[in-house]
C-alpha positions as CSV (number, residue, x, y, z in Angstrom):
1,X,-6.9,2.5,18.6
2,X,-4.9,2.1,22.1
3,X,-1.7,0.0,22.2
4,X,-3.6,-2.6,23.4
5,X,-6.1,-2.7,21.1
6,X,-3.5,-2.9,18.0
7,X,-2.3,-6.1,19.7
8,X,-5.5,-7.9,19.2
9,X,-6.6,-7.8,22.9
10,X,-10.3,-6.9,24.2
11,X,-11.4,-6.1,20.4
12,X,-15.0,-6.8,19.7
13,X,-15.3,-9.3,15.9
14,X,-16.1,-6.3,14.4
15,X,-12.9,-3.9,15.6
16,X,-10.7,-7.8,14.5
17,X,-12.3,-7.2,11.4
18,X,-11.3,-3.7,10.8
19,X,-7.9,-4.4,12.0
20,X,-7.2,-7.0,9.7
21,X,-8.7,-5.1,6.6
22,X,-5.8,-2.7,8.0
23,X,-3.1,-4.9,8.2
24,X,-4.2,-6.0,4.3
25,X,-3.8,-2.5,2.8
26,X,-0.6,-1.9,4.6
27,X,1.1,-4.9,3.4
28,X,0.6,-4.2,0.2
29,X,1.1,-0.9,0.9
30,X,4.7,-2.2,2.0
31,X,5.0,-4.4,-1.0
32,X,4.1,-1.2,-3.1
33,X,7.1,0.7,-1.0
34,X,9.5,-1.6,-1.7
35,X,8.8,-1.7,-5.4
36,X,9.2,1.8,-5.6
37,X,12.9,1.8,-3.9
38,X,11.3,3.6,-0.8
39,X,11.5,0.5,1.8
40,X,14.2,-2.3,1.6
41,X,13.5,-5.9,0.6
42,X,13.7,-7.9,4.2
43,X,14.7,-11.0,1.9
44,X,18.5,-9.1,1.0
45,X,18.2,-5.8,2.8
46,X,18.6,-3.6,0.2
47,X,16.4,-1.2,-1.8
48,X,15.7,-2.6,-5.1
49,X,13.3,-1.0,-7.5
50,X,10.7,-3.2,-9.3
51,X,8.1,-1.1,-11.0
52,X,5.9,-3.9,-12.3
53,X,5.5,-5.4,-8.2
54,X,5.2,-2.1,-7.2
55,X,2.0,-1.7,-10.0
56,X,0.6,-4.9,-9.0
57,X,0.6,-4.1,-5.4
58,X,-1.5,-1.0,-6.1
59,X,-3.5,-2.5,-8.3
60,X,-4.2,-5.0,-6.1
61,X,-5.8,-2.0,-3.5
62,X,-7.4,-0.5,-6.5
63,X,-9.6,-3.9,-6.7
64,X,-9.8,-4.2,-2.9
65,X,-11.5,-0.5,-2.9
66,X,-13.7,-1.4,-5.6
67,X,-15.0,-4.3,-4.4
68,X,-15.6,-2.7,-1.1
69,X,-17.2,0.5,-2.6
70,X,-20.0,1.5,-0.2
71,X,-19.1,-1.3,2.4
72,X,-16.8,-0.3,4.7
73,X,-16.8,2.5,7.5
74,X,-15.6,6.0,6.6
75,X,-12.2,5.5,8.9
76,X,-11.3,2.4,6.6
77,X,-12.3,4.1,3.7
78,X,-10.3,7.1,3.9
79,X,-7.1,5.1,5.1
80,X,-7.3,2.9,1.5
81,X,-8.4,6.1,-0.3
82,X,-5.4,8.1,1.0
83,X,-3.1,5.1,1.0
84,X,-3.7,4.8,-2.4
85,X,-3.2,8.6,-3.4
86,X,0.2,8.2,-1.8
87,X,1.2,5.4,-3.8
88,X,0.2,6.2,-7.2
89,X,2.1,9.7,-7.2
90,X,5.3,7.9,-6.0
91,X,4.5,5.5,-8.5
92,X,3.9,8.4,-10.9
93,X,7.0,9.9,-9.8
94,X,9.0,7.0,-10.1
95,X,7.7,5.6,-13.6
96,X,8.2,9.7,-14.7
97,X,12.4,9.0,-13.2
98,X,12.6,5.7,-15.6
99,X,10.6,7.6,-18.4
100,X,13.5,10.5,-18.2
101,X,16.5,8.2,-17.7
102,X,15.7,6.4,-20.7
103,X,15.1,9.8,-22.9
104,X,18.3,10.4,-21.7
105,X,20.2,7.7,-23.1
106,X,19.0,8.1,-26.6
């Protein structure tokens, strides 16, 4: 979409629509981010890691694409679909860092 497209202006109901479901998976994909240490927390501007808020976030897009299974346009599709790849091996990553580091300490 053109710059002014993104800010809402001239987009037919549909295009809103599609927007919006974008805006959705990206703030949860934010609120995945920032449980995983990757984006700071606006609130004290520091990264903080929180597994279980990063989980919940991407579980929270694992219902969304359910529930939308077969029902949206390829474009949106693929976005959640790679979205969610991308999330759950930094999650992966980052739960396989706190499995190690507590080996470690044994």
């Amino acid at each position: 979409m053109d710059q002014k497209k993104m800010n809402g202006d001239n987009l037919s109901e549909d295009e809103q629509q599609q927007l919006l479901f974008m805006m959705l998976v990206q703030q949860h994909q934010q609120i995945a981010q920032m449980g995983l240490g990757q984006l700071e927390n606006p609130q004290t501007g520091e990264k903080e890691r929180e597994l279980k808020s990063a989980k919940f976030a991407i579980d929270t897009l694992v219902m969304l694409q359910d529930y939308t299974e077969g029902n949206l346009p390829d474009k949106l599709d693929n976005y959640l679909t790679e979205t969610l790849n991308n999330l759950r091996v930094s999650y992966a990553d980052e739960k396989g860092k706190e499995e190690g580091d507590s080996g470690e300490s044994e």
